[in-house]
N, C-alpha and C positions, 0 to 999 in steps of 0.2 A: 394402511390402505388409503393412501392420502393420494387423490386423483383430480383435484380440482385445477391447480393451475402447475406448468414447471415454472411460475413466478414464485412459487412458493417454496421450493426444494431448495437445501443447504447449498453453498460456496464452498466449492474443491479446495484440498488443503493448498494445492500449486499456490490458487490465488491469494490465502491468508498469507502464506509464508511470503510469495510477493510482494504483497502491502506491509506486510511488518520490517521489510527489507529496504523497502521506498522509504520507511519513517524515519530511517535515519537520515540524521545530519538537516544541510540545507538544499535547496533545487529553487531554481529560477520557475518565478509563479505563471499563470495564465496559457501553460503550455510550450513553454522556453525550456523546459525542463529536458534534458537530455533521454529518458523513457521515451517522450512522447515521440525523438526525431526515431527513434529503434522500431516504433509501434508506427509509424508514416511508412518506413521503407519496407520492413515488414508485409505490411498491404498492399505493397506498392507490388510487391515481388511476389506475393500471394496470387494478386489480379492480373500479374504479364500488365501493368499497367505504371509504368515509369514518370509519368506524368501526371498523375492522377493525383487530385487533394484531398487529404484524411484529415477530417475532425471529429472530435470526441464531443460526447453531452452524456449527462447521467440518465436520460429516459427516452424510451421510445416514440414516446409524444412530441417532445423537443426534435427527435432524430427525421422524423413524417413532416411535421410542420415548417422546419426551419431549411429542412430541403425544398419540401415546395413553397415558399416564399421566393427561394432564389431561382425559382425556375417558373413564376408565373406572378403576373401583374396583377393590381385587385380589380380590375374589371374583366379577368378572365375568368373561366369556367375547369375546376378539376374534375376529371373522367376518373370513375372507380365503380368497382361491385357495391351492388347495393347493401353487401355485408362487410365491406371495408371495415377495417378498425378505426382509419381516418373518419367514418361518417355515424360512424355507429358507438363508439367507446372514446374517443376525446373530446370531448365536449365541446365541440367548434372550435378548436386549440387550432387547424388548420385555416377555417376562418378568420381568425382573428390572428396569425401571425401574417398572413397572406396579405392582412390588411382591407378583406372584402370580399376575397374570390370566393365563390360559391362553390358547391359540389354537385356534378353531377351524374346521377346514378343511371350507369348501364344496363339496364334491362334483364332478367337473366338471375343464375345462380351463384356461385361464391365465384366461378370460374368467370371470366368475359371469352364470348366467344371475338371472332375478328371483325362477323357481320354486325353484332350486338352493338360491339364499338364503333364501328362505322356510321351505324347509323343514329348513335347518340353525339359523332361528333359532325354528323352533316346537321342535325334538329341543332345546333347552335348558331352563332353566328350568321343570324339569319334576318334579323330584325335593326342591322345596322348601327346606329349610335346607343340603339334602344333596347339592346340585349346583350348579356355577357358575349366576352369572345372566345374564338379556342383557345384553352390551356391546358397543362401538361396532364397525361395519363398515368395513374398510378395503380399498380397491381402488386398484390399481395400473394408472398412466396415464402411459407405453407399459407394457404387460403384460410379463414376463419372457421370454416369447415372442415378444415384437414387435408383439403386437396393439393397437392403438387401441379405445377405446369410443365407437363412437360417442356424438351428445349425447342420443338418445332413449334409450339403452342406460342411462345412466350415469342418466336422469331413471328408469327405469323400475324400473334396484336401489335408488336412495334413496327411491322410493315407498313400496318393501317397507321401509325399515329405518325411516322414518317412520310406516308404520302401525301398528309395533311402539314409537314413541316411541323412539326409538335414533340417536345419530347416527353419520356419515360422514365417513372421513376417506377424503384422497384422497395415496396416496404418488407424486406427481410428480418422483421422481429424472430422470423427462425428457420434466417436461413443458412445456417448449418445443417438442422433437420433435411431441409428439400437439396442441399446440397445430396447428402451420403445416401438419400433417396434414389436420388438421379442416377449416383457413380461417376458426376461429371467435374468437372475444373469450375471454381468461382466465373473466371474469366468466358466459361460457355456459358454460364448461366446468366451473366450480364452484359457485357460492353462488346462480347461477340453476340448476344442475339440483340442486340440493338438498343440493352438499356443504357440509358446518361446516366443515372444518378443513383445508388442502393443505399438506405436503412443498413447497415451491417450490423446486425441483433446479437449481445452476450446475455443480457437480464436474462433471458428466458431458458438459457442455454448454461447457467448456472453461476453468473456473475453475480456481483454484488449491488452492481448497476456503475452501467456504463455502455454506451452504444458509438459505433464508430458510422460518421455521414461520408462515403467516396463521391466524389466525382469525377468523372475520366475526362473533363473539359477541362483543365484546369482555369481556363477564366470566369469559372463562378468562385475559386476561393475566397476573394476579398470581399465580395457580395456576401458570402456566408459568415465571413469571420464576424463581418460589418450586424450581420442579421444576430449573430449566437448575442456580441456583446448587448446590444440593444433590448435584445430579450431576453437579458438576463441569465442566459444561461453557458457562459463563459465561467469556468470554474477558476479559483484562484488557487487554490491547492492542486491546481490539475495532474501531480505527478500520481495521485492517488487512484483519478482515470486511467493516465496512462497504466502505472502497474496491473492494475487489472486486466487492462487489454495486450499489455507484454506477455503476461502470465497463460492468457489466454490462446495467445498463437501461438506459445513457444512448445518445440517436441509434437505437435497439431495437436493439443489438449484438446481444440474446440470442435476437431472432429471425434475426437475422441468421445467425447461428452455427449453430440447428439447422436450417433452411433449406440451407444449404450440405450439414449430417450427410446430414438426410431427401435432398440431390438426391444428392449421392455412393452412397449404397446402393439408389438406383435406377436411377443408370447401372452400378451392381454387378448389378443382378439382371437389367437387359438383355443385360449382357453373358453373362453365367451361363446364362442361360437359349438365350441363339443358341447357346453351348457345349454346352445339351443336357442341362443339370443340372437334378436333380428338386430339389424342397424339400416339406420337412417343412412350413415355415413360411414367409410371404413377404407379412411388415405393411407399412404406408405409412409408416413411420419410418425408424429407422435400424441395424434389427438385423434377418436374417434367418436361417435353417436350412438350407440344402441338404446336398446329400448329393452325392460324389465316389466313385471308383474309391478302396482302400487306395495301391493305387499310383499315382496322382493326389495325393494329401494326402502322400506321400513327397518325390516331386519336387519339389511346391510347396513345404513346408520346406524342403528340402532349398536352395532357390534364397532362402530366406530367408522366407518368408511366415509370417507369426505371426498365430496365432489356437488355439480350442479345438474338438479335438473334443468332439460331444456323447454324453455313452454308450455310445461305444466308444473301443478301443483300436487304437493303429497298428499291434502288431505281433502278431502271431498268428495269423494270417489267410490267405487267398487274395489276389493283388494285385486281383483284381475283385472283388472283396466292396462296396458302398455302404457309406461310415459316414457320419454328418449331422455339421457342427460348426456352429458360430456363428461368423457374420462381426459386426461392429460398426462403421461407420464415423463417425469424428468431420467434424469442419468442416474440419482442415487436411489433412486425405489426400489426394495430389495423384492429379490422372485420370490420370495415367499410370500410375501404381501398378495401380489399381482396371482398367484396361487390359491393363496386363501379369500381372497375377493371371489374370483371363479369358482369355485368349488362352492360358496355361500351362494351362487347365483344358482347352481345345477341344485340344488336345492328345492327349487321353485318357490 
């Protein structure tokens, strides 16, 4: 009953077999590696996007940050929900590869609306040499919340960020999940609704780590290559990236994979919900909110169940007190689990 992150769930055998398959022999270092050219075209043909530049880092942080580095000056300002991972869970790693730029937070819920955005990007650049200036939009697809944008949503915020001349980055730590959400093509979900630049997330989605940075300009690559090595995070063994991300597109494993996430957390919320549990939150992915008895979230530990609560604490309380936490399901959580969690909740 393990529900806390799918940062935490096993690596599919495709990928081990993969990597043990790369180990042999020799491969040219730093991404010369013949995988890596397989895993560029790959994305390339994935995204209807022929011209687009793929690179690999081992973590999502590097994948957020080192995109927006190349897409914004450090006396610029980043646009984000106030519950971004960028603002809220990296530790200023976007600050400080940007070299300065600041964050600034949209108004509003996990979602940005267009007006939200708007008018957090007119309250900038307004005070002349004496205030940050505009820079790049960045939104997050699943939200930290669990919410999906739709594709009219996600057309309707990069309209605003385009009529200010600004681009968009799109931090897809899971977006496979908001992919098979959708039912739509990578390529609607990005560079046709107007984003520049996507995060392309496997860690969460069952890799071992490793995240792929696109860009559909291609005249940011060398800025970026310039950015990974600088900061460090130009791998020298890189064909051990690449395999992983070969592994990962090849036969659509990676749909495969949040397919599975997204149907486990919705036979989790049916279950949940005949149980009688409210939620705070409850997207079409793979991460949702509800809210339990204190003494409910006891026993459920208690019998082993691992997950977070949200915003509260277990002990101090009434046992009938509601606290929300966060379930997360990956691809290899077996239904029995997701079964006997529900069942311990209907319980009371």
């Amino acid at each position: 009953m393990f529900f806390a992150s799918d940062n935490s769930g096993p690596v599919p055998q495709q990928v081990l077999d993969a990597l043990a398959e790369a180990n042999k022999g020799y491969a040219m270092a730093y991404g010369a590696d013949a995988l890596m050219d397989e895993v560029r075209n790959t994305l390339r043909e994935i995204f209807e996007a022929p011209e687009a530049s793929v690179h690999l880092v081992a973590t999502g942080t590097a994948a957020n940050s080192l995109a927006l580095a190349t897409l914004s000056q450090p006396w610029q300002t980043i646009f984000c929900s106030p519950v971004a991972h960028i603002h809220e869970d990296e530790c200023n790693a976007p600050e400080f590869f940007t070299g300065g730029a600041k964050l600034t937070l949209v108004p509003g819920a996990d979602k940005m609306t267009p007006e939200a955005l708007r008018g957090a990007i007119e309250g900038e650049e307004t005070r002349g040499v004496h205030g940050p200036q505009r820079g790049p939009v960045s939104i997050t697809q699943v939200t930290e919340r669990g919410g999906v944008y739709t594709l009219d949503e996600l057309r309707a915020l990069t309209d605003v960020t385009k009529s200010f001349g600004l681009p968009t980055h799109l931090d897809g730590a899971r977006f496979a999940n908001a992919l098979v959400a959708l039912g739509c093509t990578p390529a609607e979900m990005t560079w046709k609704a107007g984003i520049d630049a996507v995060s392309f997330g496997g860690t969460k989605n069952g890799l071992m780590g490793v995240e792929a940075v696109i860009f559909f300009d291609p005249r940011h690559a060398w800025e970026f290559e310039l950015r990974r090595k600088r900061g460090a995070h130009l791998f020298s063994k890189h064909r051990y990236l690449s395999a992983q991300m070969s592994a990962y597109l090849r036969d659509g494993l990676w749909l495969e994979l949040a397919q599975k996430a997204n149907d486990n957390c919705a036979h989790l919320v049916a279950g949940l919900k005949e149980a009688g549990a409210e939620f705070l939150h409850a997207g079409p992915a793979n991460m949702v909110f509800p809210s339990f008895p204190r003494a409910t979230h006891r026993r459920l530990m208690a019998e082993g169940a691992v997950y977070h609560l949200w915003g509260a604490e277990l002990d101090g309380g009434p046992d009938d007190e509601a606290l929300p936490c966060r379930l997360v399901c990956d691809w290899s959580l077996a239904r029995e689990e997701i079964d006997r969690f529900t069942k311990m909740v209907a319980q009371g």
